[in-house]
N, C-alpha and C positions, 0 to 999 in steps of 0.2 A: 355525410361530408367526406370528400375525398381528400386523402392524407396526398402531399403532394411529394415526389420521389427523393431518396436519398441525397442526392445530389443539391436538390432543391433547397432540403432543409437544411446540411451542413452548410450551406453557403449562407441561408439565411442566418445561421448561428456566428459565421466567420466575419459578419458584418455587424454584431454589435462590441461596440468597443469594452462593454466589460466583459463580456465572454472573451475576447484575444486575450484582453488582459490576463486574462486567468488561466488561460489555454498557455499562455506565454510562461507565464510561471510555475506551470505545473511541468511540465517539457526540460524549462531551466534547473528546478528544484530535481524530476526524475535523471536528467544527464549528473547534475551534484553528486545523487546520490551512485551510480553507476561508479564515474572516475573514483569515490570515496572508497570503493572497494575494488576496482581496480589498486588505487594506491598501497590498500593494507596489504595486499596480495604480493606488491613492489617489493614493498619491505621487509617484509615477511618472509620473504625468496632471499632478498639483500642480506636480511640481520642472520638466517636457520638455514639459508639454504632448501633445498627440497624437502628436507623435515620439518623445516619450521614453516615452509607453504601449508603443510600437511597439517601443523598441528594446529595454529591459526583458524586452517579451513573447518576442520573437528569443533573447533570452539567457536566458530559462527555457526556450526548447522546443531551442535547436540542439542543446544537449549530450544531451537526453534521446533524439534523433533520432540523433544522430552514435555514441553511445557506449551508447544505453540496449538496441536490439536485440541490440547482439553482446553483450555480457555477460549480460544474462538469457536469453539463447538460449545461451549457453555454460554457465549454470549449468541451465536447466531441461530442455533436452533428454533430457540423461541422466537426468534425473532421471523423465521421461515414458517415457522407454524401456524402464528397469527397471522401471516399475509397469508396463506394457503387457505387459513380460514375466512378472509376478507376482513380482522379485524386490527388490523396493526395504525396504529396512531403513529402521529408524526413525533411525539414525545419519545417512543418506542426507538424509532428511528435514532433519534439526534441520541439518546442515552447511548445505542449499542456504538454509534461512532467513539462518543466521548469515553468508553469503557476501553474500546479496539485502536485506539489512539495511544492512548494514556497507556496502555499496555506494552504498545509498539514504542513506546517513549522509552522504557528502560531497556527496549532491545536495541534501538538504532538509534544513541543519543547524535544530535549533530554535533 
């Protein structure tokens, strides 16, 4: 069976209304999250001045650096292992989200 071209299938995809839908919202929610850090950045400059961009910026990256490798390297390795091995379930799957979410929850609350 021939897979029909790039082109082909994103169009097919941009024609059902619940994929826009969602395509819509993921786009909305990613710009959200952009201006959201833009803005800390704003104020940040605003309230410290260039120290306080600076310090700001130190305490959104240290934890992501200190804490962010070993937990998603804890949750997705196995997760790489068992598809490499052809055995990963879809239980598999929806766990490492709900783990890599929930995690990502105390890092970027909205």
């Amino acid at each position: 069976m021939a897979v029909p071209p790039e082109p082909a299938r994103t169009a097919a995809l941009l024609r059902r209304r619940d994929f826009r839908r969602a395509f819509v919202a993921v786009v909305v929610s990613d710009l959200g999250d952009a201006f959201q850090y833009i803005a800390l950045m704003w104020f940040a400059l605003e309230a410290g001045g260039p120290l306080g961009l600076v310090a700001v910026r130190l305490a959104d990256s240290v934890p992501a650096l200190l804490f962010g490798f070993h937990g998603g390297a804890a949750v997705l390795v196995p997760i790489a292992i068992a598809g490499l091995m052809g055995q990963l379930p879809l239980a598999a799957l929806v766990a490492a989200a709900f783990v890599l979410t929930a995690a990502r929850s105390y890092w970027a609350p909205a």
